[in-house]
N, C-alpha and C positions, 0 to 999 in steps of 0.2 A: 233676140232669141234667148230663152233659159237655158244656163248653162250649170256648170259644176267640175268643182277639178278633184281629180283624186291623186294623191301621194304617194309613191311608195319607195320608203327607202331600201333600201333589198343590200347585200353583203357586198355586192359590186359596182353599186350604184341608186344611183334616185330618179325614179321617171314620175311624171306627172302627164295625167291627161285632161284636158279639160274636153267635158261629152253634156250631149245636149239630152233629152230627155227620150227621145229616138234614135239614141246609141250613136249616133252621127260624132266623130271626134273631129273638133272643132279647133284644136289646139293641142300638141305637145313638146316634151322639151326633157331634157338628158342630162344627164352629171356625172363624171366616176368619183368611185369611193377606193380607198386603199387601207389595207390594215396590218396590222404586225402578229406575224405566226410563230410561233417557236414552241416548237413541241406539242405540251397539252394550251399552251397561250394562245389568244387570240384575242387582240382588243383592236379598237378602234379610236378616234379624236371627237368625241362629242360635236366641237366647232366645225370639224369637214365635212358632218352631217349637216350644219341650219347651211350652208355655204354652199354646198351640195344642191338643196332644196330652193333655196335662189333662185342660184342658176337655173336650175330644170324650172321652178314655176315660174319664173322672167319669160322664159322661150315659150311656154306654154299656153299664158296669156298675150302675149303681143298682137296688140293690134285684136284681138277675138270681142265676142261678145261677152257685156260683165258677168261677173262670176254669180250665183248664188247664193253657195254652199262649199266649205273643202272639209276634207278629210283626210286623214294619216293613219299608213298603217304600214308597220315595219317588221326587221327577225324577232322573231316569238322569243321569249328567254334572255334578250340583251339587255342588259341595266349597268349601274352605277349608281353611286350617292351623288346628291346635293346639298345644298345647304339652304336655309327658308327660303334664299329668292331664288330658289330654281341653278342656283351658280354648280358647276360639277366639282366636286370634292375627291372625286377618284377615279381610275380608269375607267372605260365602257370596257365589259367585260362581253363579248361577242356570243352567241348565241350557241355555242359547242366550246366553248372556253371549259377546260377539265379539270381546273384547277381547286375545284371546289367540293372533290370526288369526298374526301372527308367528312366534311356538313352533311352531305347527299346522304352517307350509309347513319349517321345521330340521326336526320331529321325522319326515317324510317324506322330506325329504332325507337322513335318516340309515338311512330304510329299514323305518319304524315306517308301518301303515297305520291312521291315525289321522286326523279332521275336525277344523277349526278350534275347535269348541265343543265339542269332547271333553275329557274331564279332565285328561289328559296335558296339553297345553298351557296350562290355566289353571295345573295345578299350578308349571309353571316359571314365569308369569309373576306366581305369588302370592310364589315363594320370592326372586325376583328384586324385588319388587316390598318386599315385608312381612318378606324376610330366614327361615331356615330355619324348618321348620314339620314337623308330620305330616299329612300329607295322610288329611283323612278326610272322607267321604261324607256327604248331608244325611241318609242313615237311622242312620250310625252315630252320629249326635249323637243321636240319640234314644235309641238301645240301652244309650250309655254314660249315660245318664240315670237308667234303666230296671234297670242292673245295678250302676250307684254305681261306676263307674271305667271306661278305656279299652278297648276292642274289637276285637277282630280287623272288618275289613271281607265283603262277603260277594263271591265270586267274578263274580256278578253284576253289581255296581255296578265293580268295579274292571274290568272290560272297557276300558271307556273310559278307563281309568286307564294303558292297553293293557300288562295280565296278560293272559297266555297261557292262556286257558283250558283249550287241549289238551295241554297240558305240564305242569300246574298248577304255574308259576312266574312272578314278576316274569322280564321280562328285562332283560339288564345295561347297557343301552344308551340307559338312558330320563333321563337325567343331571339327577338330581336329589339332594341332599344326601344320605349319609349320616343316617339313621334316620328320614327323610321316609316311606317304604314301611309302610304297616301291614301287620300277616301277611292272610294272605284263607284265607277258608274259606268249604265252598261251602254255596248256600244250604240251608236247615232244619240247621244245626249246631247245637244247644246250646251260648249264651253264655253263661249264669249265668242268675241268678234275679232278681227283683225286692226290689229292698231296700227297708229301712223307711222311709229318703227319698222312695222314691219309689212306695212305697206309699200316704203318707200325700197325697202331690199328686194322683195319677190315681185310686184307687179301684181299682188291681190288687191285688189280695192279695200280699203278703210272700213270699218264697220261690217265686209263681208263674215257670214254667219261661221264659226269655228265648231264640227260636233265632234263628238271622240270617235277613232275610231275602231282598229281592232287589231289581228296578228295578222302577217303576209298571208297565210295559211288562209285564212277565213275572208278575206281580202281577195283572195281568188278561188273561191270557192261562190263567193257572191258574186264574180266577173262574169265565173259560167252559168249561172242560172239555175245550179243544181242545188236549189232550196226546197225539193218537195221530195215525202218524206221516202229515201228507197233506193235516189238519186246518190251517185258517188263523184267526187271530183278527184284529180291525179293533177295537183302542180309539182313544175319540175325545172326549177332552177338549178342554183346551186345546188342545193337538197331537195331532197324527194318529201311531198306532205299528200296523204290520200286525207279525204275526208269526206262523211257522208252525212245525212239527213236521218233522224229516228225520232219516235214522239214519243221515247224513254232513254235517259240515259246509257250507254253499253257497260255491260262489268267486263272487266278483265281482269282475273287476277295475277296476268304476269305482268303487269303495270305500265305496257307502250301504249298503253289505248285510255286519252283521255278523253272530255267532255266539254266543248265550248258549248255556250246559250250566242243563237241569235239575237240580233235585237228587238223580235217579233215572238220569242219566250220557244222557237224550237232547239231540238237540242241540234248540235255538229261534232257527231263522234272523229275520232281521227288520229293519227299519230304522225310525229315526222323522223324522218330517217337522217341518216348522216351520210347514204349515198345519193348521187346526184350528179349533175351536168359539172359542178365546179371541179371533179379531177381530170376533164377532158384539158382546162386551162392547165393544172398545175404539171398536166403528163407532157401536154405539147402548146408549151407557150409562144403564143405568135401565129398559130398553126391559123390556116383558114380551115371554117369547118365546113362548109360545102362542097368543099375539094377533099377534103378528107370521107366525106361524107360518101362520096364518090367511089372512091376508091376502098371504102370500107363494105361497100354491095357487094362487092364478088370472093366475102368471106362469109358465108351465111350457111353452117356454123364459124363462127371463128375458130381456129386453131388453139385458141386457149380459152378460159373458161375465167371469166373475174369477177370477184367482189368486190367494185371500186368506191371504196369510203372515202369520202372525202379528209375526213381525219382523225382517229382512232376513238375509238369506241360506236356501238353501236346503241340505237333507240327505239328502233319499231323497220322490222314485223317484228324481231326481237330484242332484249336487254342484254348487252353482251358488253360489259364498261372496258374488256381489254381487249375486244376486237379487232381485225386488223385489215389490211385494204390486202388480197387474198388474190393469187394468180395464179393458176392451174394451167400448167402446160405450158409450150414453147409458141409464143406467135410469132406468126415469119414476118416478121418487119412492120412499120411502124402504121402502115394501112389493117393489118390483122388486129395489132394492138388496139386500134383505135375502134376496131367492129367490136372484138372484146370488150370493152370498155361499154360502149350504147347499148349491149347486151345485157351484160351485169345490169346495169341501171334498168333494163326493162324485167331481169330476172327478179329482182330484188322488188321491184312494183308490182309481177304478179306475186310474191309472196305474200308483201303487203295484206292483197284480196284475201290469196287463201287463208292465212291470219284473221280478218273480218269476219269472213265467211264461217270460217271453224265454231267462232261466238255465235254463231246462230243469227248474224245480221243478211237483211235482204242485199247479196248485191246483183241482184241479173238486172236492175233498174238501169235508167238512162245513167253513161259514162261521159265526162268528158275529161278535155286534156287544157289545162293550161299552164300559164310561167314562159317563161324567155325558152324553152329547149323547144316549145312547140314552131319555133320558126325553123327550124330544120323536116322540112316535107319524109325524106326520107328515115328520120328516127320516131316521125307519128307514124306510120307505114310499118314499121319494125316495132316496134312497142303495142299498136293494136293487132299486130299475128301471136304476138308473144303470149297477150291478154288472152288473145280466142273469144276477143267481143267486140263486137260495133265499139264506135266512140264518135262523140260530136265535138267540133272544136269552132269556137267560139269566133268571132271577125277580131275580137279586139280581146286575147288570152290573158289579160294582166289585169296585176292584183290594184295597180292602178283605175285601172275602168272598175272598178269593185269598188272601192273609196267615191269613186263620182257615184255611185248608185245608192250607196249608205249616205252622203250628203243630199241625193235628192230624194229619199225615203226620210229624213230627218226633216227637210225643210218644204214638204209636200202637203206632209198630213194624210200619206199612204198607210193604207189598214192593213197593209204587211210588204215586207222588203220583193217577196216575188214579186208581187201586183207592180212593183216598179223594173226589176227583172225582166220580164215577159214581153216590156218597149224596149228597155234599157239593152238590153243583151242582145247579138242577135247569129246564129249559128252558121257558120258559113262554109264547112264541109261535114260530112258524114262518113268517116271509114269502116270501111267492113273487112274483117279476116278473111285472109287465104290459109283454108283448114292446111294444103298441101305445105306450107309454109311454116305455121303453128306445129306441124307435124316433125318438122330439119330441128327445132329447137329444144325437142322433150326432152332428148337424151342430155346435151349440157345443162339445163337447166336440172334436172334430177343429179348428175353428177354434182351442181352447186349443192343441191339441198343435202347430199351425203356429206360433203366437206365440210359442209358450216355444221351436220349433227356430228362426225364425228370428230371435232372440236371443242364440243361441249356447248356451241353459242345456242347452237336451233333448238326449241326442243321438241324429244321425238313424238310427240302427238301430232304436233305442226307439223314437222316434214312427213310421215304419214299422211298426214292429208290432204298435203302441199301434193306428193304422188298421185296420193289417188287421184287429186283433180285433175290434172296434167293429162294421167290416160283416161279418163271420160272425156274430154278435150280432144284424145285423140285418137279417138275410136274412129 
């Protein structure tokens, strides 16, 4: 049987699935990852990533059918320097790492539309910091692993690196050393092959075909199948990433709303957020969450009202760099907290929408939901009343299965990534809104969007609209 493995290193960890050409997984395998937080810090060990990825592709492959294809795709905005053969030169600076907030407000003043924790400005403040380097991505550290030397980057990840997608060039203005730039190509490229180094560590076959891949974001966005033009995806791990389909770029001029290229030349408007599943860990560590899960139904409203960031500052539905993780009200104990919590997080992703939607993008298209949160039954249930829209959720939600589908669109000679999609994916529930349900939620959710406007983060066009939509919703 043809097979395919897809990669993904994620904030928490490294899954790999190895999937056949009719989505059948055939093979998978796990890792954790551990990082260091301190304030606005947030990095990571380069080497606990290839070590990681071992692990998990060892388990993956065992004993399955050989491979014919892998791919990698990991957090959007995570880099570091190397040096010519690919060795790290300096920390992995983590994908909300804020330490670079300085660079971030020069490289707009010089007329770049770029976020404080976008790569562009860690990269200056690594070369400033650790002295010259080559700027490479946390998935190319994996590929030059994988192929036994240095890598072109994938068009994808270098976004936030702010490459021109629509021009496909670096631009000249991004003032960073001499031969700091790696070349970019776009994703499903053919990078080489798997060598016998690193044959012998993963359990991928020698010679097995290496392509580039992309960012988690678009990685699971290709998992669901929502590549046709209208369609929105909602992953939801750690952090929260919406993202959709258009066959023009989106403007935004509050600057959360950027522009990935498929590898089939459409566009994938989208932004990612800094809330998400990962404050449910840092609030209650240990916690089971199905028990919790439980025990959080019979606070529907919760007793308090939150805006759970995972770590300060904000990126999309809006730009808010000193924002804060926000609790309104008193929750009676540590099941209230916890509904609170899955709230916020589904508050905060209809916002997302009405945000999209205010630009004048289609979103009443096909929804789905994918990332690690969709294994909790009861927060897709609560999340699609919250939306007040259908949503389809995929057999296999991970940005994983997304990477096997980009390696077998790469190594097929498919005439666009859907056409592999439409076998590859396959839908294995349909939720539908309870209006009477959508209806318990208006009032907290309206009280979030007054907190966050009268704070200064929201701005009041958005939450206007953010209202109005809520009661057409719930008429």
């Amino acid at each position: 049987m043809v097979t395919w493995l897809g990669i993904d290193v994620g904030t928490q960890g490294v899954r790999a699935l190895l999937v056949a050409l009719d989505g059948t997984v055939l093979g998978e395998g796990a890792a954790p990852l551990t990082g260091r937080r301190d304030g606005n810090r947030h990095e990571q060990d380069p080497a606990h990533w290839w070590r990681a990825v071992c692990a998990a592709a060892r388990r993956a492959t065992e004993g399955a059918a050989p491979v014919t294809g892998v791919a990698v795709c990991a957090t959007s905005g995570t880099v570091l320097l190397t040096d010519r053969r690919g060795r790290p030169t300096s920390p992995a600076l983590m994908y909300d790492d804020g330490r670079a907030a300085a660079h971030g407000a020069r490289a707009r003043t010089a007329g770049l539309a770029v976020q404080d924790t976008w790569a562009l400005p860690k990269a200056r403040w690594l070369t400033e910091t650790y002295g010259p380097g080559r700027l490479t991505h946390q998935s190319d550290v994996i590929t030059a692993h994988l192929v036994g030397r240095p890598v072109p980057t994938d068009s994808s990840n270098a976004l936030k690196s702010a490459y021109d997608v629509q021009r496909d060039t670096w631009p000249d203005i991004l003032g960073l050393p001499d031969g700091a730039l790696p070349d970019v190509v776009r994703p499903g490229t053919r990078l080489g092959a798997v060598c016998p180094a690193a044959a012998e560590a993963t359990g991928i076959p020698a010679g097995t075909p290496v392509v580039a891949g992309t960012t988690d974001g678009c990685a699971a966005q290709i998992a669901s199948g929502a590549l046709d033009e209208g369609a929105w995806n909602s992953v939801l791990g750690t952090t929260l990433v919406l993202k959709g389909v258009s066959a023009t770029p989106l403007r935004d001029s509050t600057g959360v709303i950027y522009n990935h290229r498929a590898p089939d030349g459409a566009w994938l408007p989208g932004g990612a957020s800094s809330v998400g599943a990962g404050v449910l860990t840092a609030a209650f560590p240990g916690a089971d969450p199905a028990a919790m899960d439980t025990r959080a139904a019979a606070f529907e409203p919760s007793g308090a009202v939150a805006y759970p960031l995972v770590s300060p500052g904000e990126r999309f539905p809006f730009l808010a760099p000193d924002a804060t993780a926000l609790v309104l009200g008193e929750p009676g104990g540590d099941a209230d907290l916890w509904a609170a919590l899955l709230q916020g997080v589904a508050f905060t992703e209809r916002l997302c929408l009405d945000h999209v939607d205010q630009l004048g993008a289609p979103v009443r298209g096909p929804l789905t939901f994918t990332g690690g949160a969709t294994r909790s039954a009861y927060w897709n249930r609560l999340r699609t009343d919250v939306l007040a829209r259908p949503v389809h959720l995929p057999a296999h939600p991970e940005p994983a299965l997304g990477m096997a589908a980009l390696a077998a669109y790469a190594t097929q000679g498919a005439a666009s990534l859907s056409d592999i999609t439409r076998t590859m994916v396959r839908v294995a529930t349909t939720l539908t809104p309870t209006p009477a349900r959508t209806a318990r939620f208006a009032e907290p959710y309206t009280r979030l969007i007054t907190a966050l406007e009268t704070r200064g983060w929201l701005p009041t066009p958005l939450a206007t609209h953010a209202r109005a939509r809520m009661e057409q919703d719930t008429l």
